[in-house]
Every structure is written in structure tokens, then in C-alpha cells.
C-alpha positions as CSV (number, residue, x, y, z in Angstrom):
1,X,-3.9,14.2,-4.3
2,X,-6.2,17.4,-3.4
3,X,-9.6,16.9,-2.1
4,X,-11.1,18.9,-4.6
5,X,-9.7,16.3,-7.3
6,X,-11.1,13.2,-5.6
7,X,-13.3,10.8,-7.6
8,X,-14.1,7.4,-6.0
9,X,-15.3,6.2,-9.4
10,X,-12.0,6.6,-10.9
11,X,-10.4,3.7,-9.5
12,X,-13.4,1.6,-10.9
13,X,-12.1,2.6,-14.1
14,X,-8.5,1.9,-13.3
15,X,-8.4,-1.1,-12.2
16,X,-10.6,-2.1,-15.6
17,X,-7.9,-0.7,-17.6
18,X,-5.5,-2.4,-15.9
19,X,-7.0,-5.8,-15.8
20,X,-7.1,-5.4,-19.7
21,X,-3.7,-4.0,-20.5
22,X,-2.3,-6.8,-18.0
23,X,-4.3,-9.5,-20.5
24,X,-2.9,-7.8,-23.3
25,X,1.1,-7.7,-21.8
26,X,3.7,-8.1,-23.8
27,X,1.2,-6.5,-26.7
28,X,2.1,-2.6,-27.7
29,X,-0.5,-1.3,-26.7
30,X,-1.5,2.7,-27.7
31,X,-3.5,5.5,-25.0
32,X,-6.1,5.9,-28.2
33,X,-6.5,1.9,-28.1
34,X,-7.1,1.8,-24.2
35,X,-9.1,4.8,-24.3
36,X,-11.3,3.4,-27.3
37,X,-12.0,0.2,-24.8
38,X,-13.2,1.9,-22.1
39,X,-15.5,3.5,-24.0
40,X,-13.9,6.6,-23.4
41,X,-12.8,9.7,-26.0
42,X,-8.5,10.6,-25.3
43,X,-9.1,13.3,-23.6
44,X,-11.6,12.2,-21.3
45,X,-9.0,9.5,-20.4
46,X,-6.4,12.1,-20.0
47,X,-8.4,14.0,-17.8
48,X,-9.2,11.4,-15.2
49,X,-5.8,10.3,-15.3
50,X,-4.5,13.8,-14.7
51,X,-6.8,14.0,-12.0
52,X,-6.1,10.3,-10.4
53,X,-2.0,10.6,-10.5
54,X,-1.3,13.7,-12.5
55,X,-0.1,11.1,-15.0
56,X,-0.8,11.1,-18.7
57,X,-2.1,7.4,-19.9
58,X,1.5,6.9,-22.3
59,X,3.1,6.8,-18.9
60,X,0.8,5.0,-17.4
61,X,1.0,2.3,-19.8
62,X,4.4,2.5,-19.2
63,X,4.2,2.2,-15.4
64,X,2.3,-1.0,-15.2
65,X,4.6,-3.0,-17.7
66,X,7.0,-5.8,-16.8
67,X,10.1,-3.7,-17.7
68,X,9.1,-1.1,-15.2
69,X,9.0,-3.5,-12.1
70,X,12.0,-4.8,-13.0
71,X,13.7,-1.5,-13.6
72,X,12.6,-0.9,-10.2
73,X,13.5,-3.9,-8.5
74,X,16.8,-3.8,-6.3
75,X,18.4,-6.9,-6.9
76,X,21.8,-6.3,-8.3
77,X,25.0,-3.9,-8.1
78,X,24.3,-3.4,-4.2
79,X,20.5,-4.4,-4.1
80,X,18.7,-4.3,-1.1
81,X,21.7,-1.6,0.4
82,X,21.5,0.7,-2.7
83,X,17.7,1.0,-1.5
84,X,18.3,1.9,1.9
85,X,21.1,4.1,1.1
86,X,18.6,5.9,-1.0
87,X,16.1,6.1,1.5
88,X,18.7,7.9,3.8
89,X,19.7,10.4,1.0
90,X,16.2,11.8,0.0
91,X,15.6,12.1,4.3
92,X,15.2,16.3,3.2
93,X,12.6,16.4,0.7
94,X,8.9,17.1,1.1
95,X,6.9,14.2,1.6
96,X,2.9,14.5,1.9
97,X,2.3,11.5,4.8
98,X,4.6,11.0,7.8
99,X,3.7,7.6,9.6
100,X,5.2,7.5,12.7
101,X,4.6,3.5,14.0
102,X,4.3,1.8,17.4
103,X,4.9,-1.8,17.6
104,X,4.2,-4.6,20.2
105,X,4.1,-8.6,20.3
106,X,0.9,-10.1,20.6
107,X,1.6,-11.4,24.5
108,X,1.9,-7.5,24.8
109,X,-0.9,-6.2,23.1
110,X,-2.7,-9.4,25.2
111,X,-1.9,-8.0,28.7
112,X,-2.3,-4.3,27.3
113,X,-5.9,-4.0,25.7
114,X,-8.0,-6.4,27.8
115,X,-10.9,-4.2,27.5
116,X,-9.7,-2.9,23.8
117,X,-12.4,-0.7,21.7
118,X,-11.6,-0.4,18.1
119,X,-13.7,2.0,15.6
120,X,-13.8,1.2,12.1
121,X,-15.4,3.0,9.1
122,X,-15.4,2.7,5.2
123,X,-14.1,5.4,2.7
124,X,-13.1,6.3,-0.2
125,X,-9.5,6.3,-1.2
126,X,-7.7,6.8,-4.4
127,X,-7.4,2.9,-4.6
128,X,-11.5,2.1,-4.4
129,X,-13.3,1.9,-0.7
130,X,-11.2,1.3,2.0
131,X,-11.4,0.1,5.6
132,X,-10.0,2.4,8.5
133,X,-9.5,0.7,12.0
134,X,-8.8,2.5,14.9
135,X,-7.7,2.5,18.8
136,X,-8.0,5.2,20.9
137,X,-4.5,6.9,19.8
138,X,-3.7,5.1,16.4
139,X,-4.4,3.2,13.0
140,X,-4.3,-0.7,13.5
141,X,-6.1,-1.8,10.4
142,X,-6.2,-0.8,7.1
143,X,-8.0,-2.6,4.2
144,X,-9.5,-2.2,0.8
145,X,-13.0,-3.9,-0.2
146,X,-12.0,-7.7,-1.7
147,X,-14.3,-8.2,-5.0
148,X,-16.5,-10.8,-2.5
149,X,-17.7,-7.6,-0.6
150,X,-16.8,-5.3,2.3
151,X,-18.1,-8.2,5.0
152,X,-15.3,-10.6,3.6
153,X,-13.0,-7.6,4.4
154,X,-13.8,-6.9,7.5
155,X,-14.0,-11.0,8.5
156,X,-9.9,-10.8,7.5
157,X,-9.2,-7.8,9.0
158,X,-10.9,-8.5,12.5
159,X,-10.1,-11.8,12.9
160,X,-6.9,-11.4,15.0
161,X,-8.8,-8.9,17.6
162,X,-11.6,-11.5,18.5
163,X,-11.3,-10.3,22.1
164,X,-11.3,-6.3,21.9
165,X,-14.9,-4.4,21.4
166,X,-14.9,-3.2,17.7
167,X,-17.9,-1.0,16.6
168,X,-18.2,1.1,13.3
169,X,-17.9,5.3,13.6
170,X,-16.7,6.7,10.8
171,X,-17.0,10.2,12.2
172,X,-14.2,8.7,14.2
173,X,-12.3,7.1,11.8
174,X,-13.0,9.8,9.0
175,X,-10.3,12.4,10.0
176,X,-7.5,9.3,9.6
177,X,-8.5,8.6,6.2
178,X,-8.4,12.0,4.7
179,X,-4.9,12.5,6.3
180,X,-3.7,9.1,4.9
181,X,-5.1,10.1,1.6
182,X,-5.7,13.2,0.6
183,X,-4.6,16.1,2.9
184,X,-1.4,14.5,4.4
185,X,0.7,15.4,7.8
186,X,1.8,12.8,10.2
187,X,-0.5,9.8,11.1
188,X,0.1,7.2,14.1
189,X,0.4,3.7,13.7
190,X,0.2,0.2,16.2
191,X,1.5,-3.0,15.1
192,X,0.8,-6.5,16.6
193,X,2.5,-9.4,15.7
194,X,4.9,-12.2,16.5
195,X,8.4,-10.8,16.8
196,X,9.6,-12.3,13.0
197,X,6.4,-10.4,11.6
198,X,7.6,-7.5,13.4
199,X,11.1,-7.5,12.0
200,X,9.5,-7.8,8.5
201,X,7.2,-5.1,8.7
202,X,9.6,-3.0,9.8
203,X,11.6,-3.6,7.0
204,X,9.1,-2.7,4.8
205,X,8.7,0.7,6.0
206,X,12.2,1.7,5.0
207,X,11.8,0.7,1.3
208,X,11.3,4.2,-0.1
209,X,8.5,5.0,-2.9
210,X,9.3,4.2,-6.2
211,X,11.9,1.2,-5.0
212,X,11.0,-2.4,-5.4
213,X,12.3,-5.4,-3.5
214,X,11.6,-9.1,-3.6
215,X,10.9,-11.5,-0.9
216,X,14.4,-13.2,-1.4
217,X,15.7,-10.0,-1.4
218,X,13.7,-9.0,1.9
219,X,15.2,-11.8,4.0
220,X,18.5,-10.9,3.0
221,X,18.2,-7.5,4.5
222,X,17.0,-9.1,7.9
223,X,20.1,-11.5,8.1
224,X,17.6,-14.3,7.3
225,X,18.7,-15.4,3.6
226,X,16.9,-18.5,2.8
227,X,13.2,-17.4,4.5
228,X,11.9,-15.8,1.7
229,X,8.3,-18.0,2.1
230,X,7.8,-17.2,5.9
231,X,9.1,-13.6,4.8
232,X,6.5,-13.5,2.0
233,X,3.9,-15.1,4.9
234,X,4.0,-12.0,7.3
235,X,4.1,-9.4,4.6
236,X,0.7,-11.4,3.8
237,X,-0.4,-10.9,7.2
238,X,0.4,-7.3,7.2
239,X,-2.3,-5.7,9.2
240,X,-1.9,-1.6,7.5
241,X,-1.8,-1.8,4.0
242,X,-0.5,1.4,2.1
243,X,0.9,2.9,5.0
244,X,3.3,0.0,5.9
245,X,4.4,-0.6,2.4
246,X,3.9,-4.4,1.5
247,X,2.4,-3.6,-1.7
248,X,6.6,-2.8,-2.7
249,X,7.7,-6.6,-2.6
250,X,7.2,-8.4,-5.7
251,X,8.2,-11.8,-7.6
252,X,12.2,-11.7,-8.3
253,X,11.2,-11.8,-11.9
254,X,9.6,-8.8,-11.9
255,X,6.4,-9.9,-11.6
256,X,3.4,-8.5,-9.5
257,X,1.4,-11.0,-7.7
258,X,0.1,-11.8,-3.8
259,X,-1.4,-9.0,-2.5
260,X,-4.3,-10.0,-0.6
261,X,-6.7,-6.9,-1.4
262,X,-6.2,-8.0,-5.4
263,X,-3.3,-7.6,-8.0
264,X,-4.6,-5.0,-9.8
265,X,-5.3,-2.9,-6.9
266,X,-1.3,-3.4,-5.9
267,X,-0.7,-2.6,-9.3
268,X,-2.7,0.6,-9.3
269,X,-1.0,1.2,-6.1
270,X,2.4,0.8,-7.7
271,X,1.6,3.3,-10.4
272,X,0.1,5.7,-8.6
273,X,3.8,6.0,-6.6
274,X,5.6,6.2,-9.7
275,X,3.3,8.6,-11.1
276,X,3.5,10.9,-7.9
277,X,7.5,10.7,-7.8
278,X,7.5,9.4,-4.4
279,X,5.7,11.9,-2.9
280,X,4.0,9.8,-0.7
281,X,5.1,8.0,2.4
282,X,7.6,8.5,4.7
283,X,8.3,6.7,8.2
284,X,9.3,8.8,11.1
285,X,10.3,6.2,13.4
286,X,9.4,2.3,14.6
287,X,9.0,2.1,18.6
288,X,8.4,-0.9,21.1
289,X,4.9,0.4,22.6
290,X,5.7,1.7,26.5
């Protein structure tokens, strides 16, 4: 997404549509009809989706129904491989965000950042406003605003860094948000967990755009069939949404559900990727932090 194409009221209006075409599913449901709901003419509704995903709302609709995620899902004929042997394939296209990610246990981090100052500052993103956290080299935190307010956000997202210093600059964290979302190029990334959380997040960052897995499906791949809860626990507890990819695990069934920043934002999230043709995301690398 350009710059000049930005509109932080557009995802006010998708996440409306979606909450009433999800309400509606297994309906059929028409552009005109979703269009005549919001209160908004076709074309008007074309345009701001054009604008949003570059998307017109037919496949939009078609994006956020229950056939889709399934279609999606990687479950059978090879599953979870057939994903990461895709992943390896597309390794020469053109991809707009290259996150390159750090990692370190939280004894580490502990004995590491005693006197730890994080910035943190709110902006706008394609998915409605959204909370950037900092260190002094890298993105720890990313958030978007829960429906009980941006405090409520920031209580979940700071509550593991009770001892570090953590002040808001958003002339600091500015420059990170318009590279994650809008102008692209490589971004940094540190991760603090326990060593199982680790493992899981990792995984996540190698499930391409436009591939879905589920948390069965997610334990497998980490030689620990059977752990899908505690696997579905610390993609929970994933600390950079949108740039470590939980928002690509759903329900076996197909359906979308337990995202902690909302359901319809994950499914906004999810269409937006299919809309773009995976021209999103792309890890560089995971590294122990030295």
C-alpha cells in the first residue's frame, strides 16, 4: 500500500462490513447488497476497496468466506510440508517487508536489558490504530487498539516488560511503522520468550502469505503432535503481531477465531494478504541474540 493511498478511516468501514457479512455467512450475499448497508453508492465502495487492497468487493466477499480459509488451509496431500516447500520456491520474488528477527529466552533478555528503555507510539495502519514498541535497535511489540481502548492495549502489551523503562515517542517509533506498513524494506525484530514459545513463533514466520495452517497442524511441524492447546497458547502470547504471522493459524475446520486484537481484524488481515497476492512479508532469517 502507497502512502498516498492511506486512509485510517477505511478500516473502520471494513471491519463493519465484515462483522455483517460474517453474521450473514452462509447467505449469498451481492457487492450492491453490502454496499447498500453501509450506506454507501457501488462505486464509492469500489473505490475504497481499490484503495485499501486493490481488491474489488466481489472478491472480497469471496475472501472472507468459509470456503476460502479452507481452500487455504494446509492440511491434506502433504500439509504442513507442501507449505514450506512453497515458501522455499517463491524465495526470488519481490516482497514489500523483509523482517529479519532476533530471538532470546526470557533468563536472557533478564541478564541483558537490566536498565532496558522501550519507546512506544500509536499509528495508523491499514488494520485501524496500531501500537509500535521499540528498543534501541529493534521492534519488540506490536499491537492494534482492542474495542475497550488503547490503555487496555498497552496494559497487554507491556505487561511482560514490568522492569525495563518504557516511555511514548512516536517520532521514534514513527519511521518503523511506515516501513512495516506502507513504504516497505527490511525491519528488525527481538523476540522474548520461553524456549517452546520460541520454537512456535518461529514457525510461524515460515508460513508464507496466502497459506493457512491450524494449531494441530502447527505442532506437527515442530515434532510435537498432540500440543496443539499449549501451541495455540504461545501463538496467543505472540508479542509482534503482523510481522510474526499468528494471524495465519486458524480452527482445522476452517474457521477464523482467537486472535487477541479481535476476529474481524484477523479477518481483515487475512484478506488484505489474499488480496495483495502475498506481496507482503518475508523473513530473512531467525537468530539467538549475541
Amino acid at each position: 500500500m502507497k502512502q498516498e493511498n492511506k486512509k485510517p478511516e477505511d478500516f473502520a468501514i471494513i471491519e463493519k462490513a465484515i462483522m455483517w457479512l460474517v453474521d450473514r455467512y452462509p447467505e449469498q450475499v451481492s457487492p450492491n447488497d453490502l454496499a447498500e448497508w453501509l450506506g454507501m453508492t457501488p462505486f464509492a465502495l469500489q473505490k475504497m476497496l481499490s484503495r485499501w487492497a486493490g481488491v474489488s468487493p466481489k472478491k472480497f466477499i469471496q475472501y472472507l468466506t468459509l470456503a476460502h480459509a479452507k481452500k487455504c488451509l494446509a492440511e491434506k496431500g502433504g500439509g504442513m510440508a507442501n507449505v514450506y516447500n512453497a515458501e522455499l520456491s517463491e524465495r526470488g520474488r519481490q516482497y514489500d517487508l523483509f523482517v529479519s528477527v532476533k530471538t532470546m529466552t526470557s533468563g536472557e533478555w533478564k541478564k541483558a536489558h537490566k536498565n532496558l528503555l522501550i519507546c512506544y507510539g500509536w499509528h495508523s495502519s491499514p488494520f485501524g490504530d496500531c501500537l509500535i514498541a521499540v528498543t534501541d535497535r529493534a521492534v519488540c511489540g506490536l499491537a492494534f487498539a482492542l474495542a475497550h481502548g488503547r490503555s487496555a492495549t498497552q496494559e497487554i502489551l507491556f505487561r511482560p516488560w514490568n522492569t525495563a523503562c518504557i516511555i511514548e515517542n512516536s517520532k521514534v517509533t514513527g519511521p518503523f511503522a511506515e516501513c512495516v506498513f506502507y513504504d516497505g524494506g527490511e525491519v528488525s525484530v527481538v523476540l522474548r520468550g520461553t524456549p517452546f514459545q520460541l520454537q512456535v513463533w518461529e514457525a510461524l514466520l515460515r508460513i508464507p502469505p496466502k497459506k493457512l495452517v491450524s494449531y494441530g497442524g502447527l505442532a506437527t511441524t515442530i515434532d510435537k503432535p498432540g500440543s496443539a492447546r499449549a501451541v495455540a497458547s504461545a501463538v496467543a502470547r505472540n508479542p509482534v503481531s503482523w510481522l510474526v504471522p499468528c494471524h495465519r493459524v486458524i480452527q482445522q475446520t476452517g474457521s477464523i477465531s482467537g486472535y487477541r486484537w479481535g476476529p474481524s481484524r484477523k479477518r481483515a488481515i487475512l484478506a488484505w494478504e489474499a488480496c495483495k497476492g502475498g506481496a507482503s512479508i518475508r523473513s530473512v532469517g531467525v537468530h539467538p541474540m549475541r
